[in-house]
TORPA-4810 file (N, C-alpha, C, O; in nm, 3 decimals):
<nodes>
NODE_1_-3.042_0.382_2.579_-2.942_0.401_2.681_-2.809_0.423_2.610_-2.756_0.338_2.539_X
NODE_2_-2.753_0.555_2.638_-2.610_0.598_2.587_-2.504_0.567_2.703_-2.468_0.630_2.803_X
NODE_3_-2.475_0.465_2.656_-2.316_0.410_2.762_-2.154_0.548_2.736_-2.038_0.515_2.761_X
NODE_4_-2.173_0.611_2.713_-2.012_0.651_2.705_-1.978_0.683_2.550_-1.872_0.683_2.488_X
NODE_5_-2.098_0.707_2.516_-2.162_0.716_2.388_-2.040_0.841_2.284_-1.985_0.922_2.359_X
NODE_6_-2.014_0.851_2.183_-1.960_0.919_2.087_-2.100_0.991_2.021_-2.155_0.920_1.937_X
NODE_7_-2.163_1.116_2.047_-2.223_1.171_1.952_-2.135_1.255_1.842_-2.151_1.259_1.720_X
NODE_8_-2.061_1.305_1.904_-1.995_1.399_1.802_-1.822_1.349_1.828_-1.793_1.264_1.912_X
NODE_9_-1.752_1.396_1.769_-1.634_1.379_1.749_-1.581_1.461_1.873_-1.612_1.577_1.900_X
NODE_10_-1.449_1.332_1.984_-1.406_1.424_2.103_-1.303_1.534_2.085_-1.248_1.597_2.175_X
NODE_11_-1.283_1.550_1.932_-1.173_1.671_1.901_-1.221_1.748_1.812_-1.304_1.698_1.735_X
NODE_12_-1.191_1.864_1.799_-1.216_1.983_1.670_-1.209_1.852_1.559_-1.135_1.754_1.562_X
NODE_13_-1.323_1.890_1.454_-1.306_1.843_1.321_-1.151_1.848_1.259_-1.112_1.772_1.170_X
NODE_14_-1.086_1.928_1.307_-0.988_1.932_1.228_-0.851_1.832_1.216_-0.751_1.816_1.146_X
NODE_15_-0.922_1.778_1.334_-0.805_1.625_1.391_-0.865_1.516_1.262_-0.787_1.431_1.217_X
NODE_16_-0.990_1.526_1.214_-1.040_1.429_1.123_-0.953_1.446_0.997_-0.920_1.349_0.929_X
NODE_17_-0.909_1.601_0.962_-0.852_1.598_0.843_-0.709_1.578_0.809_-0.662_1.596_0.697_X
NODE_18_-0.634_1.533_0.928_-0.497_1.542_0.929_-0.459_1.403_0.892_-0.547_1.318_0.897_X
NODE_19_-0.285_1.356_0.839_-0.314_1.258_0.829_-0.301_1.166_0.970_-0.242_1.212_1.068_X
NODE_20_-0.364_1.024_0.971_-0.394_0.946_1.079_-0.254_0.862_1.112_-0.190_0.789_1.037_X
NODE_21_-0.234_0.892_1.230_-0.144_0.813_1.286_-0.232_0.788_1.414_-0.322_0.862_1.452_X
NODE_22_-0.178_0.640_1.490_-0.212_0.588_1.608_-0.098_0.671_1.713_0.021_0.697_1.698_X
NODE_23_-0.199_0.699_1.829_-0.140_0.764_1.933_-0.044_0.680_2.068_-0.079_0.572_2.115_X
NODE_24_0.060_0.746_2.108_0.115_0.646_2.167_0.008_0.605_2.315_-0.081_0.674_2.366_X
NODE_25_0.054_0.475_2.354_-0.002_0.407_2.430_-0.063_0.479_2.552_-0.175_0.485_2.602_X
NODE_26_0.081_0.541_2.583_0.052_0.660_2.696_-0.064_0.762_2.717_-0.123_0.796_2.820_X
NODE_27_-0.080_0.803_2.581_-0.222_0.917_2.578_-0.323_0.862_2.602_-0.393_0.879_2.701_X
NODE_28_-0.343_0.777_2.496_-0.427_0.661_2.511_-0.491_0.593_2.654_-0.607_0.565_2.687_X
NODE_29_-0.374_0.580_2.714_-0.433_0.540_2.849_-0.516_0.654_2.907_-0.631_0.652_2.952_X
NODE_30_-0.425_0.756_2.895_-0.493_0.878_2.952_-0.614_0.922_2.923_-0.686_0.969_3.012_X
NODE_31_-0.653_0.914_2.797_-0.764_0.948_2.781_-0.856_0.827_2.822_-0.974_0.855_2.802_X
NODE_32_-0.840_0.728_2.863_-0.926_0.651_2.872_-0.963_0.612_3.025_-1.043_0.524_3.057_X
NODE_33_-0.897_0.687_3.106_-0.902_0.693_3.240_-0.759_0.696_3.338_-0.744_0.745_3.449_X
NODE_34_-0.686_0.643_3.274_-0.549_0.709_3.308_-0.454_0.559_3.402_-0.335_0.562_3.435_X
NODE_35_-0.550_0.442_3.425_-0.496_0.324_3.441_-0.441_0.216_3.456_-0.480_0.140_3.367_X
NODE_36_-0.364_0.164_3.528_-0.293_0.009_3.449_-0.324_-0.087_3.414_-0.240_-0.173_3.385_X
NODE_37_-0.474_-0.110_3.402_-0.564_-0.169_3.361_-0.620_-0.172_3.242_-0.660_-0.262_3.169_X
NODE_38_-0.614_-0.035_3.233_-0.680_0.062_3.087_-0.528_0.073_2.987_-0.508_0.150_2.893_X
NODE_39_-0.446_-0.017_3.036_-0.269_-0.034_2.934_-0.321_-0.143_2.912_-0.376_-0.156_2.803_X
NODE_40_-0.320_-0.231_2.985_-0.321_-0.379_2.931_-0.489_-0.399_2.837_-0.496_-0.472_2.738_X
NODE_41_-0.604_-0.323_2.889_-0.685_-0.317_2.786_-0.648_-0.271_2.659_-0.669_-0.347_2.565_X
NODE_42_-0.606_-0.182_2.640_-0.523_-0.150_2.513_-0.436_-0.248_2.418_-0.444_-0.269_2.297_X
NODE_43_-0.356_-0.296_2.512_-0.249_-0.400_2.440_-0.357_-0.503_2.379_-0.333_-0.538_2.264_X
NODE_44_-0.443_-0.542_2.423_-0.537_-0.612_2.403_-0.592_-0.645_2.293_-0.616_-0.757_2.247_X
NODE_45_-0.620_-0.503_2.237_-0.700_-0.495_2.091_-0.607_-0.514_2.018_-0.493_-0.505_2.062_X
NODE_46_-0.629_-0.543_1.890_-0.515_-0.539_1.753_-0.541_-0.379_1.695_-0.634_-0.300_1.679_X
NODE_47_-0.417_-0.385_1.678_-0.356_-0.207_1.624_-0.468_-0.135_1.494_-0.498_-0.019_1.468_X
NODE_48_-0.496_-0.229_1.449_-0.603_-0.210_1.296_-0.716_-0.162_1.341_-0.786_-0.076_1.286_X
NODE_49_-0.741_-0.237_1.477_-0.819_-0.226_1.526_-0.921_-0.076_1.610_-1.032_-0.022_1.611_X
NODE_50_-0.789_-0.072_1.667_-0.774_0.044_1.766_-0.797_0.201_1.653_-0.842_0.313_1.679_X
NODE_51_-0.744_0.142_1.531_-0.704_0.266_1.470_-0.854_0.297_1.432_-0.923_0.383_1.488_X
NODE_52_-0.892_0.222_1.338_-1.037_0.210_1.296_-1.115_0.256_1.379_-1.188_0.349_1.346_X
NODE_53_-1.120_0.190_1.542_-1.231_0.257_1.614_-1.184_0.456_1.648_-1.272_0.541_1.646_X
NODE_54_-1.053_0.488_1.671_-1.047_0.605_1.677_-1.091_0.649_1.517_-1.212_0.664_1.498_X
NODE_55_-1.007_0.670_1.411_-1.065_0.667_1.315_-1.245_0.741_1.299_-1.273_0.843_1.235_X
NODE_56_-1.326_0.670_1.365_-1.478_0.647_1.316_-1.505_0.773_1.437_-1.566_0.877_1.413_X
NODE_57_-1.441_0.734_1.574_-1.438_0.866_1.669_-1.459_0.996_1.619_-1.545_1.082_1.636_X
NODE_58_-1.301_0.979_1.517_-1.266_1.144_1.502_-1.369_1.203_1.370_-1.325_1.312_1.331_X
NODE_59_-1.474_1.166_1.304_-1.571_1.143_1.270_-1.716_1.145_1.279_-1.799_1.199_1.205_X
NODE_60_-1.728_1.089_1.366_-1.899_1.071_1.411_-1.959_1.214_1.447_-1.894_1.299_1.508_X
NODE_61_-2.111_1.236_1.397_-2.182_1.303_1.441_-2.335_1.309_1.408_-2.400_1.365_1.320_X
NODE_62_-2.369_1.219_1.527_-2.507_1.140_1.506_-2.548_1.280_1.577_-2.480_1.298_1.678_X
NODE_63_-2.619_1.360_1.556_-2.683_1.507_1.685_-2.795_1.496_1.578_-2.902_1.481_1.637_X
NODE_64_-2.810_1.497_1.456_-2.929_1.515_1.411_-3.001_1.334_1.449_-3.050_1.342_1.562_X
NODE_65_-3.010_1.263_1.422_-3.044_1.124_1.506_-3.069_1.104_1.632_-3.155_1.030_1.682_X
NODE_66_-2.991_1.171_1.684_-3.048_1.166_1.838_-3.127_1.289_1.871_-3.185_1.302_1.979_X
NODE_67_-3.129_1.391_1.763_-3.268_1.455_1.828_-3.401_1.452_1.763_-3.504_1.514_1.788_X
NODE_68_-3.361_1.327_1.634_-3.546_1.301_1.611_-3.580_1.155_1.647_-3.672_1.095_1.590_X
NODE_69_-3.506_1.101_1.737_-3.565_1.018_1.806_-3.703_1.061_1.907_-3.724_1.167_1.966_X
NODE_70_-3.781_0.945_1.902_-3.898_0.990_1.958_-3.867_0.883_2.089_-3.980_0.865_2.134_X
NODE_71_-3.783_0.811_2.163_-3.818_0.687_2.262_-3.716_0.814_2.390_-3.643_0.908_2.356_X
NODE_72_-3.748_0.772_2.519_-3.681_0.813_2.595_-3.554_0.805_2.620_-3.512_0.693_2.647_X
NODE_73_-3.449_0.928_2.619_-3.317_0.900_2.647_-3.264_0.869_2.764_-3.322_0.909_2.865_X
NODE_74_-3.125_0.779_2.779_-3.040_0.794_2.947_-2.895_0.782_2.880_-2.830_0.695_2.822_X
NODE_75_-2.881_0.895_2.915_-2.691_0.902_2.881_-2.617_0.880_3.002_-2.605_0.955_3.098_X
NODE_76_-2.573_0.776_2.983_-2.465_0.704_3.145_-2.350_0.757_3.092_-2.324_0.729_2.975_X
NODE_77_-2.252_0.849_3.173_-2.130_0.860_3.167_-2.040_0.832_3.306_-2.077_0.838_3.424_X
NODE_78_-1.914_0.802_3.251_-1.823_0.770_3.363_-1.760_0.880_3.384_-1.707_0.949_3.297_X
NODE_79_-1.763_0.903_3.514_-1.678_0.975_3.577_-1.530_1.005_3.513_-1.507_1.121_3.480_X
NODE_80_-1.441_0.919_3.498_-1.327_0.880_3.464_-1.294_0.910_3.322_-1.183_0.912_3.268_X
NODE_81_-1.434_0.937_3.263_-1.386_0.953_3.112_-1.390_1.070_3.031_-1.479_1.147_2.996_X
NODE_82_-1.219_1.056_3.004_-1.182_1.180_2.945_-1.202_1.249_2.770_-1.151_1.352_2.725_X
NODE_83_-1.300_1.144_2.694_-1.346_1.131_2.566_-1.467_1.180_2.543_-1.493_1.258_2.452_X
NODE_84_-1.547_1.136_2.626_-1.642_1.231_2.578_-1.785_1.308_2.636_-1.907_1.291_2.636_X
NODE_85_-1.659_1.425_2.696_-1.750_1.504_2.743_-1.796_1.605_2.634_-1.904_1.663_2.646_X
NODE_86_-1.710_1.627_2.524_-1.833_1.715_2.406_-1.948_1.622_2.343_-2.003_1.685_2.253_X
NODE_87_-1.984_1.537_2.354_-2.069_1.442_2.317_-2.169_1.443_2.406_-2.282_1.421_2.365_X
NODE_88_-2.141_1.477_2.581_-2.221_1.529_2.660_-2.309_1.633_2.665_-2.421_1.635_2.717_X
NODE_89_-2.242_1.736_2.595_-2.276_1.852_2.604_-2.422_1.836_2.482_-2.529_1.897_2.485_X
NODE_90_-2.374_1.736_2.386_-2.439_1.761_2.270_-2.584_1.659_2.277_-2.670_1.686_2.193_X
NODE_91_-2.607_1.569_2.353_-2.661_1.471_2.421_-2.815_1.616_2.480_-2.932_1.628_2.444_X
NODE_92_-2.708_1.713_2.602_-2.803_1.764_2.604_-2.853_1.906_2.535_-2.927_1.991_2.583_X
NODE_93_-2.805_1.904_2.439_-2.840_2.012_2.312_-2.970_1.964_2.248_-3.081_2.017_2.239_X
NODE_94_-2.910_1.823_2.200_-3.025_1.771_2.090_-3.132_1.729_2.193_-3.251_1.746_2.168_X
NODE_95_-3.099_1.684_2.288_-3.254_1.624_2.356_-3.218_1.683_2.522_-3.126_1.649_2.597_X
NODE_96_-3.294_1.750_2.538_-3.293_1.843_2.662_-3.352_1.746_2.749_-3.309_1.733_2.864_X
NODE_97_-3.436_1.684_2.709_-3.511_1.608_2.812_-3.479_1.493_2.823_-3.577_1.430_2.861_X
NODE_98_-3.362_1.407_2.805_-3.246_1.308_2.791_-3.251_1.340_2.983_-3.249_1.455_3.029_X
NODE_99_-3.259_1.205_3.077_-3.221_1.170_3.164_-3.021_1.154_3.177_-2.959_1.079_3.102_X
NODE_100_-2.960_1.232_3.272_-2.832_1.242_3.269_-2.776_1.153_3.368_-2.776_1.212_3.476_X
NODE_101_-2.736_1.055_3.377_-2.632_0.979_3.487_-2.508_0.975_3.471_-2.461_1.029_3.371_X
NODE_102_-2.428_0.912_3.561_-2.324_0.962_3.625_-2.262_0.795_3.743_-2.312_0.730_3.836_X
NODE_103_-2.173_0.794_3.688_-2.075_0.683_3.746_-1.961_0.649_3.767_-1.893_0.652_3.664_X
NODE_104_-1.898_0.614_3.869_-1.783_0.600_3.884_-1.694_0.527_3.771_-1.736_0.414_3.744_X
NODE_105_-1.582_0.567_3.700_-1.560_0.402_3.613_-1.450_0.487_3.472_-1.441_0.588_3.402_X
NODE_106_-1.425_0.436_3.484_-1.329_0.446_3.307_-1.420_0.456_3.167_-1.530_0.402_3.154_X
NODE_107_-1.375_0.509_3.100_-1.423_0.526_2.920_-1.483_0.360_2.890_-1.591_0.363_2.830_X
NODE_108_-1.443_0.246_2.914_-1.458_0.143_2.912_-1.582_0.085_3.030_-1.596_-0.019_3.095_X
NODE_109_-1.646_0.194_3.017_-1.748_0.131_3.185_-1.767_0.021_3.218_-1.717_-0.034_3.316_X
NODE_110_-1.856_-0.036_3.124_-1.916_-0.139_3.091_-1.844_-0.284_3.158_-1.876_-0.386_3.220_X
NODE_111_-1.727_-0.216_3.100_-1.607_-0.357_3.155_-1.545_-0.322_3.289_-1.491_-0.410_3.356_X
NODE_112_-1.551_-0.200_3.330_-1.442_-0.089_3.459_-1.511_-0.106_3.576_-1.460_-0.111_3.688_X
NODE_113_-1.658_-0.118_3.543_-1.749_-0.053_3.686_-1.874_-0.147_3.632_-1.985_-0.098_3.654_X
NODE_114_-1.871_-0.245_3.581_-2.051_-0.345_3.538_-2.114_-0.331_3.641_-2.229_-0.299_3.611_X
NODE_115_-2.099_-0.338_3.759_-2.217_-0.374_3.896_-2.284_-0.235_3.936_-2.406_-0.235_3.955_X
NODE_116_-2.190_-0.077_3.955_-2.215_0.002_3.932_-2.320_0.098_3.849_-2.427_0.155_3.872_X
NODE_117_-2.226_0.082_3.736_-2.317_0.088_3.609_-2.440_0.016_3.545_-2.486_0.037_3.433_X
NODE_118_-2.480_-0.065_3.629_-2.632_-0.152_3.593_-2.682_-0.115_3.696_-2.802_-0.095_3.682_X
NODE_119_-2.620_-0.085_3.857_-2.749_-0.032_3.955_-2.761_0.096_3.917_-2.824_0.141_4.013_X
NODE_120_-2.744_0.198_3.834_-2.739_0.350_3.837_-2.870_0.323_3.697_-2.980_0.374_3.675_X
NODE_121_-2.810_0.246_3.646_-2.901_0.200_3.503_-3.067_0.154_3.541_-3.177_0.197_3.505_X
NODE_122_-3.021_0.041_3.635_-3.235_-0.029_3.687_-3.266_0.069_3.779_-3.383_0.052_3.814_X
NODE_123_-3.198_0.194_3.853_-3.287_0.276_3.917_-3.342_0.374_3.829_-3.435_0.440_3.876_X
NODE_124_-3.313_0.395_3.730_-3.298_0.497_3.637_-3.440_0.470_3.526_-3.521_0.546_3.475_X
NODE_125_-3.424_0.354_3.523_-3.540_0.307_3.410_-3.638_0.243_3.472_-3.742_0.219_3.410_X
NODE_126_-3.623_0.201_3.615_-3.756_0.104_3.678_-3.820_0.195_3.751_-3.922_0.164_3.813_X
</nodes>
């Protein structure tokens, strides 16, 4: 089960090669659903923190891994989230036959929409 998953990096490679600065708070929110909720989640984390996980973002590209997996896929995405829809696309590149859902909720689902996002989840797999 892919929650909101990062397969590939949500920007051109070329954001990986520049140097790294942390983005102001504001974008940040935005990309993460656009929130006042999704501010104070932010403030939340420590800055090292935040950087590191974008960091590994602007980075990642598991597409060969997720298409020699042999177990059944479900890529849950939120509605709300503005990160990663090229990771979507690539979800269904590498595995065509990847089950696709769909939920109301912020980049942060998990924490935005839990009750949601677990009934879309046990209809999906039971």
């Amino acid at each position: 089960m892919l929650v909101n998953s990062f397969i590939v990096t949500p920007l051109p490679r070329v954001f990986a090669r520049l140097p790294f600065f942390l983005p102001p708070e504001w974008l940040l929110t935005f990309f993460l659903g656009g929130k006042r909720s999704h501010r104070a989640a932010i403030q939340s984390v420590r800055r090292d923190v935040l950087g590191s996980r974008i960091r590994m973002a602007l980075n990642v590209d598991v597409r060969a891994a997720l298409a020699s997996t042999t177990r059944r896929v479900f890529a849950l995405r939120a509605r709300g989230d503005r990160l990663v829809n090229r990771s979507r696309r690539a979800v269904i590149t590498a595995r065509p036959d990847a089950k696709l859902l769909e939920v109301d909720g912020p980049h942060a689902l998990l924490f935005g929409n839990a009750l949601a996002a677990w009934e879309v989840i046990s209809r999906a797999v039971c």
